[in-house]
C-alpha positions in Angstrom: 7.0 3.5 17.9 5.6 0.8 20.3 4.7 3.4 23.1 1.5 4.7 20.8 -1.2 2.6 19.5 -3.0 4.5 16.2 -7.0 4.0 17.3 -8.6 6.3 14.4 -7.5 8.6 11.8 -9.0 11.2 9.7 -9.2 14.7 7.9 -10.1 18.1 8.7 -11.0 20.6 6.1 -10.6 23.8 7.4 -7.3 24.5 8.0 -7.0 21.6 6.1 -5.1 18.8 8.2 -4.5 15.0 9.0 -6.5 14.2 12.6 -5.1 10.7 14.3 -6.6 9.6 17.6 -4.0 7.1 19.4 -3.5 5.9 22.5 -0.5 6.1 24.8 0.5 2.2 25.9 2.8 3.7 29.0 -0.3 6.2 30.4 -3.1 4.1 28.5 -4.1 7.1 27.6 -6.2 8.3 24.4 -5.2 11.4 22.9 -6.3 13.3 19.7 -2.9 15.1 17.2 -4.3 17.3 14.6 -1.4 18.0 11.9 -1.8 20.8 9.4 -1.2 20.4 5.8 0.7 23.7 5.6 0.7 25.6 2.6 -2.0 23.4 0.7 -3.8 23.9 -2.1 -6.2 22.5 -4.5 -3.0 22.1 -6.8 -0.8 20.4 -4.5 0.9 17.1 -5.5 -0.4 14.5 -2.6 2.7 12.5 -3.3 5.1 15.5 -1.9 2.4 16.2 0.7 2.3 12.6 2.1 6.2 12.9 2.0 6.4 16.2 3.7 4.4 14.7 7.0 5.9 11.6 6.8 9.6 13.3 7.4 8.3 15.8 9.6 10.4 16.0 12.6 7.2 16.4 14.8 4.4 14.5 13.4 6.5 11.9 11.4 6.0 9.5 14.3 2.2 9.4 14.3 2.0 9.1 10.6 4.4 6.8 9.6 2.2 4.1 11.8 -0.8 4.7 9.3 0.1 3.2 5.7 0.9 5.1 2.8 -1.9 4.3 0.9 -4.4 5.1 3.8 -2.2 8.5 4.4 -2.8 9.3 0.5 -6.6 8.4 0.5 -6.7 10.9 3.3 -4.4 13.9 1.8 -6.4 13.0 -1.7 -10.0 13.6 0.2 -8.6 17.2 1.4 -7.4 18.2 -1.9 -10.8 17.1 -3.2 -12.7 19.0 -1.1 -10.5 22.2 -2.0 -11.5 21.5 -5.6 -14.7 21.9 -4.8 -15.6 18.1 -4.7 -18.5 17.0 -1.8 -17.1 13.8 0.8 -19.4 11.6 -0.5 -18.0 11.9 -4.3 -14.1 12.3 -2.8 -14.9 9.1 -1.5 -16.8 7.0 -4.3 -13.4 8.7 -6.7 -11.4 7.2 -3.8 -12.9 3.7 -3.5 -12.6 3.6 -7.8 -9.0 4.6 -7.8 -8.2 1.5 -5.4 -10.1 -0.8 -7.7 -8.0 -2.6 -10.4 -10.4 -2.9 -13.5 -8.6 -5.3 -16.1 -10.1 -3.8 -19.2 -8.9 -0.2 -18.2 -6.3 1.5 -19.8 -3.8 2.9 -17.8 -2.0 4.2 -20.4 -4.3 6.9 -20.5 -4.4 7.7 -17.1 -2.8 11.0 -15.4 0.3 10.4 -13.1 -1.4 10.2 -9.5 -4.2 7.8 -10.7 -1.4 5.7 -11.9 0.9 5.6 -9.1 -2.4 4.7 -6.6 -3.5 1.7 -9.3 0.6 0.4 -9.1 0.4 0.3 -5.2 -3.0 -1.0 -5.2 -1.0 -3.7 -7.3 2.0 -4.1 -5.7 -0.2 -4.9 -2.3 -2.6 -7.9 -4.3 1.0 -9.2 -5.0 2.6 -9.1 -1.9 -0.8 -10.8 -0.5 -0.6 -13.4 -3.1 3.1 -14.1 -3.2 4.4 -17.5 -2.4 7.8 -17.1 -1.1 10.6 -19.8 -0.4 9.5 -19.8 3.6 6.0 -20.4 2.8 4.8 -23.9 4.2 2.6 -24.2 0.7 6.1 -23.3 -1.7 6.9 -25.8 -4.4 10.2 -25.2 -6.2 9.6 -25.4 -10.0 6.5 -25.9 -10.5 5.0 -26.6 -14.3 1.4 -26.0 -15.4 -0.5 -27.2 -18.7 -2.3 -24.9 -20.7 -5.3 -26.0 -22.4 -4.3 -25.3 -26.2 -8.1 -25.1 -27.1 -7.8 -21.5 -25.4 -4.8 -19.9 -27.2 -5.7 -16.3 -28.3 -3.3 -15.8 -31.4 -1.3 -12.2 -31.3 0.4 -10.8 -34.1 3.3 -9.3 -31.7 4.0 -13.3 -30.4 4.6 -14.9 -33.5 7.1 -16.4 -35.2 7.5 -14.8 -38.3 8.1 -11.6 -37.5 11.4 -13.1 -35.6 13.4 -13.2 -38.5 13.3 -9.2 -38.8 16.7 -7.0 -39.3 17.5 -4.5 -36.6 
């Protein structure tokens, strides 16, 4: 993977298809791979989709250098636009689902929208994880909580812990 460098990617509607401009480190030389999204539809599961180029014997090596996420967006703004849906929408309901909004409940959310809010979480994690290597890591670390601020919860308290299962 370190002979190509991925400069740009994008989509292309019609056939509908993932578009990646790289350049070639051992030619230094910029080159343009369209790859079709065969057999798509406006019903097609982007999960499977994404999965399908990624182990693609052909075009796995060009995608797998974009991340998943950005390789979602992309398959997401196709299937969009085969619903019917103009770029500029496809792209505000693409900016919303990478948002984490704390008082939405994502209980009631459909599968897709819920995998894309979990990665969008799993990567503020990662970003903010302190691990053992870290030069700023403290081992143990204990934090006071202001009791003035306790919001009481009926599924937290103590009597209810005396229930018979």
């Amino acid at each position: 993977m370190d002979e190509i460098e991925i400069q740009k990617c994008g989509v292309k509607f019609d056939p509908p298809g993932i578009v990646v401009v790289y350049n070639e480190k051992c030619s230094n030389k910029q080159r343009r791979r369209t790859m079709p999204l065969r057999d798509f539809t406006k019903n097609t599961n982007v999960e499977k989709a994404t999965q399908d180029l990624l182990s693609h014997p052909r075009h796995g090596k060009y995608v797998s250098l974009i991340t998943k996420a950005q390789l979602v967006r992309l398959v997401t703004i196709v299937r969009d636009k085969l619903n019917g849906m103009s770029l500029e929408a496809s792209l505000a309901r693409n900016d919303a689902l990478d948002k984490i909004d704390p008082e939405e409940n994502l209980n009631t959310v459909d599968e897709e929208t819920l995998k894309r809010k979990k990665a969008v979480m799993d990567k503020t994690f990662e970003k903010h994880q302190v691990k053992p290597d870290d030069p700023d890591f403290k081992y143990d670390v204990e934090v006071e909580f202001d009791e003035n601020n306790v919001i009481e919860s009926g599924w937290d308290s103590e009597e209810g812990s005396d229930m018979e299962f």
